[in-house]
N, C-alpha and C positions, 0 to 999 in steps of 0.2 A: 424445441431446445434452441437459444442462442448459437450462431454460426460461429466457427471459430477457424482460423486459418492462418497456414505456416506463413512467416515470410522473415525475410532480416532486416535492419535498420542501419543507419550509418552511426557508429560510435566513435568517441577520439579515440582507440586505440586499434580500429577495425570493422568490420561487420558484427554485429551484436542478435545473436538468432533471438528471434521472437514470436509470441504467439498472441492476434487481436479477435481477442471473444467479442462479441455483437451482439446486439441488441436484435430483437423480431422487426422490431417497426425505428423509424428514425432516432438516433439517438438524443437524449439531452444532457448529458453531460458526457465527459471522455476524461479517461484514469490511465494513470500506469501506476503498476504494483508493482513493485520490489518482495524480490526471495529472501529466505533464509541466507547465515555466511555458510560459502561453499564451499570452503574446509572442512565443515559437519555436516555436509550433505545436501545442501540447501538449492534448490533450482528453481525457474518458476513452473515444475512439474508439481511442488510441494505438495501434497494432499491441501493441508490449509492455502496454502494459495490460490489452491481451483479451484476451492467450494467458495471462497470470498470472490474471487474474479466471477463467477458462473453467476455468484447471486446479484452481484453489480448489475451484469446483463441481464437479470431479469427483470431489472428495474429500470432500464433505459439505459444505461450507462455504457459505452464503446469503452472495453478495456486490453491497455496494451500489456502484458506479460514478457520479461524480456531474459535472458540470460545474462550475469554479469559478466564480463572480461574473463578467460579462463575458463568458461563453464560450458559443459557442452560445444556447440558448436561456435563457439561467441571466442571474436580471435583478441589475442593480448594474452595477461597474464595474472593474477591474483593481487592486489595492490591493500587489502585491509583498510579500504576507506576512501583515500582520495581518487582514486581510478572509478572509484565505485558511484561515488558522486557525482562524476563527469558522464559514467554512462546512464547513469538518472537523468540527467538535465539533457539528454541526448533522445531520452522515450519522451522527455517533456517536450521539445521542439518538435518530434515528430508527430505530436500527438496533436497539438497547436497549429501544425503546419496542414492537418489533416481534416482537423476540425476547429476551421477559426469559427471564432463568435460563440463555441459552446463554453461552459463552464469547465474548467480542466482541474483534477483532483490527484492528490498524489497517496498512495496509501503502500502501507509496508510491512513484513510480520516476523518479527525480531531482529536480526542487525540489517535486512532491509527496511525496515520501519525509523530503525534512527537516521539512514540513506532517505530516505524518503520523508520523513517530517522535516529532515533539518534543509533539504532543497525546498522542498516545497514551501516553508517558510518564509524564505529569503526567496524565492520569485515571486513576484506581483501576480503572474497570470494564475496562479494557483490559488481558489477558492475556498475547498476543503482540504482538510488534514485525518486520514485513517492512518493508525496504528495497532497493530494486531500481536500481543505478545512484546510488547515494547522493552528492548533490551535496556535498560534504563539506567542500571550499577555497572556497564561496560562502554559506554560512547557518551559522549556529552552533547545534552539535546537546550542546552541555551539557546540556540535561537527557537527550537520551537515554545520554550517557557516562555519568550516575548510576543508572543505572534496572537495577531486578534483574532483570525480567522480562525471560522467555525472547526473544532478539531474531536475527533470520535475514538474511543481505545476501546480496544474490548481485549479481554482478559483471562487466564484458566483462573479458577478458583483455588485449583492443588499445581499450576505452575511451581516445580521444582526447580529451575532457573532462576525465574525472576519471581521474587515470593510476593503473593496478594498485596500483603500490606506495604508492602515500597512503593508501590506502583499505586498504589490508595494516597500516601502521603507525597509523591509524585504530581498524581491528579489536582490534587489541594493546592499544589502552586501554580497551575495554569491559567490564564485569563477565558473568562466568558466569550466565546460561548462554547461549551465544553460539554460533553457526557462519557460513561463510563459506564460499560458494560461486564459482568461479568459471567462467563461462561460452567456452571453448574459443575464441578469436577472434573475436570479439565485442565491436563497438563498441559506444560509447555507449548507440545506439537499439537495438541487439540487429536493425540488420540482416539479413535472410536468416539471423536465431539466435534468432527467436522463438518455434517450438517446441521447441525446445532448451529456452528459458528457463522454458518452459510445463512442462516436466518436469521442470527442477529444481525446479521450486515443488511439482511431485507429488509427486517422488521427496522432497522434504527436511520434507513439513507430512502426510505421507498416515498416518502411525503414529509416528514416534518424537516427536512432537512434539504433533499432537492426543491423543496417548494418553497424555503428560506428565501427572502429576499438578501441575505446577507451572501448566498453563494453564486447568485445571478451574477 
């Protein structure tokens, strides 16, 4: 099993507790994922966050899991967005700073997903784009509808939240190079479908996509 181990990070509003799953052998790319909003519960404990973080590591990927601001042990306060941003771009320095020269990926899964595509867009160091559960009818993700870079969603199929077909006519405005997964009955939280979801993240980032020359 991928290593995994506590430590914290510097954030602008404090120490931000987090967790860096590992890869078995050297890594080739390195990610930070963003949680769920932490007003509904969201941490990067999430069920869906660790089976998507776990599956990253089994495919080479060093990934950083962090608490936002207010949550757990991560100091500050709840800011619904711009605080949240900051402590994003805070995993992405460290992550850069940790592993220069690899490919750095930002990925997210509901109001971390729009936290995380919409940073990850607008930095240059950031190659690929995951989104998992993309809150899409509550934060506005203009900058990632502009962004060339390679970008991955994957999907519940009975999402009560954000329902299939927005997130379909969503997909339809994004530039190439793009795909869309969608996860077989599967709500929101991915439910009893989170190693499901853990395998599409394998099956979809483990060669056609880290072997891209677009994410080099």
């Amino acid at each position: 099993m991928p290593e995994e181990f506590l430590r914290e990070i510097t954030g602008p509003a404090g120490p931000l507790e987090a967790l860096l799953d590992l890869p078995t052998g050297e890594p080739r790319a390195a990610a930070v994922f963003a949680h769920p909003h932490p007003l509904h519960g969201g941490t990067m404990h999430t069920k869906a966050v660790y089976q998507a973080s776990k599956a990253l590591a089994r495919i080479g990927v060093a990934v950083l899991r962090f608490n936002f601001r207010g949550v757990g042990r991560s100091a500050g306060n709840h800011e619904a967005g711009p605080g949240e941003l900051e402590d994003f771009r805070a995993g992405l320095d460290f992550m850069a700073d940790r592993y220069p020269g690899l490919p750095l990926w930002a990925a997210g899964f509901s109001f971390g997903s729009w936290v995380a595509l919409t940073v990850g867009a607008e930095d240059p160091r950031v190659r690929l784009l995951l989104g998992i559960g993309p809150a899409i009818d509550r934060y506005d993700f203009a900058e990632f509808k502009q962004s060339d870079k390679p970008k991955v969603l994957i999907h519940g199929e009975f999402d009560e939240l954000i329902p299939l077909r927005e997130v379909k006519k969503f997909y339809a405005q994004l530039r190439e190079p793009k795909d869309l997964v969608v996860i077989d009955a599967a709500d929101h939280l991915f439910n009893g479908k989170t190693m499901d979801l853990g395998q599409a993240v394998e099956d979809l980032l483990s060669e056609a996509w880290t072997n891209d020359t677009k994410v080099q």
